[in-house]
LOLUMMI-892285 format. One line per 2 residues: number of its first residue (from 1); their letters; for each residue x, y, z of C-alpha. Coordinates in pm, 1 decimal, m for minus. Example, Ala and Ser with C-alpha at 12.3 -4.5 7.8 and 13.67 -1.06 7.14 Angstrom:
<pts>
1> as> 1230.0:m450.0:780.0  1367.0:m106.0:714.0
</pts>
This chain:
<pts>
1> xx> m1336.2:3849.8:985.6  m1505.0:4231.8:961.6
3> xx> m1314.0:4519.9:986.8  m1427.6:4474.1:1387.8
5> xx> m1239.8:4197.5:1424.1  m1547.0:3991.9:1456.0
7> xx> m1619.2:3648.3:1323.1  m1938.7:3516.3:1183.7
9> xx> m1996.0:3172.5:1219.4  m2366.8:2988.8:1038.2
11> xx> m2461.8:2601.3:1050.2  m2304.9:2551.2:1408.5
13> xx> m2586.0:2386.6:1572.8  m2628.3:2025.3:1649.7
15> xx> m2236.8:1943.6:1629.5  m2100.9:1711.8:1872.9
17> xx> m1889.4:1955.5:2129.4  m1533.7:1797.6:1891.5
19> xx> m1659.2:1913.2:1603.3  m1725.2:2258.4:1742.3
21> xx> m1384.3:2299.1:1881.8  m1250.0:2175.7:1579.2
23> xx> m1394.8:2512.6:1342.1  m1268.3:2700.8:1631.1
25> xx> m933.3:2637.0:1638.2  m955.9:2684.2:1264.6
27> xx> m1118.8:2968.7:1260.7  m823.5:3093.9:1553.3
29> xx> m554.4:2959.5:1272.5  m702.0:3179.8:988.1
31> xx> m744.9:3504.5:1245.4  m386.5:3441.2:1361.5
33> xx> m283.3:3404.8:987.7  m464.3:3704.1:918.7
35> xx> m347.1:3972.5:1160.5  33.0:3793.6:1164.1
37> xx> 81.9:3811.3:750.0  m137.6:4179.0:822.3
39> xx> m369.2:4035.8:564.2  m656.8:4248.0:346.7
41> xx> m940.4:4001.5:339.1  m1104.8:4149.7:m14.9
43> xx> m1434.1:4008.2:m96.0  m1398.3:3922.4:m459.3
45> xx> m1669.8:3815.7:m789.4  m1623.1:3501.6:m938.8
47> xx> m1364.8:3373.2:m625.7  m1559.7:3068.3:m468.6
49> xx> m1245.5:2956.6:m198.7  m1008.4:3167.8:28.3
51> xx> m752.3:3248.6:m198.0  m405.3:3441.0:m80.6
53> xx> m232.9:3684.6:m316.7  40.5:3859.9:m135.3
55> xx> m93.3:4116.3:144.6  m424.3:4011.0:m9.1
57> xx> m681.0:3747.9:81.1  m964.5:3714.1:m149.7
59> xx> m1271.7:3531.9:m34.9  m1584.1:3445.6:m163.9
61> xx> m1904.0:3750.0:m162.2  m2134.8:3708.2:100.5
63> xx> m2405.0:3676.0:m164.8  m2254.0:3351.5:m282.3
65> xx> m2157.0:3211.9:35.8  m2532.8:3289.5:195.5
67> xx> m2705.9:3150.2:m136.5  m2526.7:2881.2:m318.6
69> xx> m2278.6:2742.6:m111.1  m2516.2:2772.8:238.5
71> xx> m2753.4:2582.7:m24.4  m2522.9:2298.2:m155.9
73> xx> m2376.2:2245.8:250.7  m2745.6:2222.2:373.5
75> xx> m2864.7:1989.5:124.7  m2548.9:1786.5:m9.3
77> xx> m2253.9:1857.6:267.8  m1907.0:1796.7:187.8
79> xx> m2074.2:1517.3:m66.7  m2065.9:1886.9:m303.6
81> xx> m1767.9:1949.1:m421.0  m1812.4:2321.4:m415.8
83> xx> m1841.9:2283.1:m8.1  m1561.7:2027.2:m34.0
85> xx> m1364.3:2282.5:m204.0  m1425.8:2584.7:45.1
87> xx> m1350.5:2393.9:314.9  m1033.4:2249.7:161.9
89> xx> m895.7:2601.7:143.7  m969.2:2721.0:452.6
91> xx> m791.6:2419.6:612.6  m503.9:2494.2:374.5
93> xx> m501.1:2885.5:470.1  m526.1:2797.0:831.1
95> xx> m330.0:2529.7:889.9  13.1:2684.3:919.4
97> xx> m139.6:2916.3:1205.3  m277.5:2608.6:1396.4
99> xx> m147.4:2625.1:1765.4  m250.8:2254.7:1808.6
101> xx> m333.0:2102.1:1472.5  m441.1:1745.4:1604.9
103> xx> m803.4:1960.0:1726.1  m924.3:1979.8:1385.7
105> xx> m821.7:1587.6:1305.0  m1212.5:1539.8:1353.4
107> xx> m1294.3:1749.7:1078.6  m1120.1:1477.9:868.5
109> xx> m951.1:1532.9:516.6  m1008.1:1567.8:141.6
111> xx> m1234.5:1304.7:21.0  m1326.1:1161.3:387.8
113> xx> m1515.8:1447.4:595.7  m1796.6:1360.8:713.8
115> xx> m2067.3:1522.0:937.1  m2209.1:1497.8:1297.0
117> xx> m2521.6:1420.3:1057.1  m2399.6:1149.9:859.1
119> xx> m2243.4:983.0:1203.5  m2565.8:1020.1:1396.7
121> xx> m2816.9:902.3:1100.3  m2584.7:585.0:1072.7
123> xx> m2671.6:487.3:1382.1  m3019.5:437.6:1356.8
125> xx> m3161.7:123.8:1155.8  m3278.8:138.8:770.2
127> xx> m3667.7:96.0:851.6  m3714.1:115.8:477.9
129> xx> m3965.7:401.3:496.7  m3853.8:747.6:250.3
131> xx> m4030.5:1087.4:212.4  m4041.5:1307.4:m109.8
133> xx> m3914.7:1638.7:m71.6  m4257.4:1791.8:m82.2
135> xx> m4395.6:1528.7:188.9  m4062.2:1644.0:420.5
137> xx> m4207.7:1974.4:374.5  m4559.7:1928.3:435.1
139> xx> m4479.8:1717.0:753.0  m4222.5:1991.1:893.8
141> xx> m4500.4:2253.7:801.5  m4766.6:2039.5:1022.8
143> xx> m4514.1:1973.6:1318.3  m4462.0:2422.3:1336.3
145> xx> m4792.5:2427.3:1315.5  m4936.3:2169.0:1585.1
147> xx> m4617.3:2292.2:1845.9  m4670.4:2666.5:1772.6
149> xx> m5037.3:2597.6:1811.4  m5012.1:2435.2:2160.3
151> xx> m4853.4:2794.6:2327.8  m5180.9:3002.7:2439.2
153> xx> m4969.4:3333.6:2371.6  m4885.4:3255.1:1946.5
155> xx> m5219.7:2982.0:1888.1  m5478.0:3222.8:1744.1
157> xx> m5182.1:3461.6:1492.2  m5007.1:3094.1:1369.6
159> xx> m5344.5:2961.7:1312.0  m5472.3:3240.2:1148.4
161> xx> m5167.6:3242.5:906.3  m5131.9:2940.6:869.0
163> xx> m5532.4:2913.0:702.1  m5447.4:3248.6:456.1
165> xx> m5095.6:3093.8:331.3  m5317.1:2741.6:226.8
167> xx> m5560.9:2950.1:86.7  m5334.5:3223.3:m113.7
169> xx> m5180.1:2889.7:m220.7  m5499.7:2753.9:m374.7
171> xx> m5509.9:2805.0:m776.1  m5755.7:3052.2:m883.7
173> x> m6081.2:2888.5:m1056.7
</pts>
């Protein structure tokens, strides 16, 4: 929370409407917690979880939670137990603050959360088929391309990029 009393929230997208509801009522147990225990949230080197210390709470630098952590949640989830850890602590701060604790049941427990992804992607049926990492990006790269290509207004500027970032790509001879 800034000193505005704001709240910044990342990732929310694509989460069933439980799940959303869920960080909310979290995040609404950690503000409660917060202004109640007239907490100092201190952004702190080398602390990687919300951590209370008397009229203190130190929590993680923005650097680290924007770069390594955003990293290891986008690309391993909970599975990381760096995420598993952050999020662990954040239920722990919160939790005593929770006006209805049974709306964050979805977001499960140590060693079992799981994601809107995970639940979605288990519903389709193994067709065998894989990408590398580099074809993922290559196809995601053509897919921008072909959809920003097909609006009149951004067609010529995408195009135009697109040719001088394959180019400046090119090793020199």
């Amino acid at each position: 929370m800034s000193h505005h009393g704001t709240v910044e929230i990342r990732s929310m997208d694509a989460n069933f409407p439980e799940m959303v509801l869920a960080v909310c009522a979290l995040i609404r147990g950690a503000e409660e917690r917060i202004r109640h225990e007239r907490l100092e949230v201190r952004p702190s080197r080398g602390v990687l979880a919300l951590e209370p210390d008397g009229d203190l709470l130190h929590v993680p630098i923005f650097s680290y939670l924007n770069g390594e952590l955003l990293g290891a949640a986008v690309t391993r989830g909970v599975l990381d137990q760096r995420v598993e850890a952050y999020v662990d602590s954040v239920i722990r701060f919160a939790s005593p603050y929770l006006e209805s604790p049974e709306l964050v049941e979805p977001l499960g427990s140590t060693g079992s959360y799981s994601t809107t992804e995970c639940e979605i992607v288990e519903t389709f049926p193994d067709l065998g088929a894989s990408l590398t990492r580099k074809q993922g990006h290559r196809w995601c790269e053509e897919l921008v391309v072909a959809w920003t290509s097909s609006s009149p207004l951004c067609a010529e500027n995408t195009t135009k990029r697109h040719r001088a970032a394959n180019t400046s790509r090119r090793p020199h001879a």
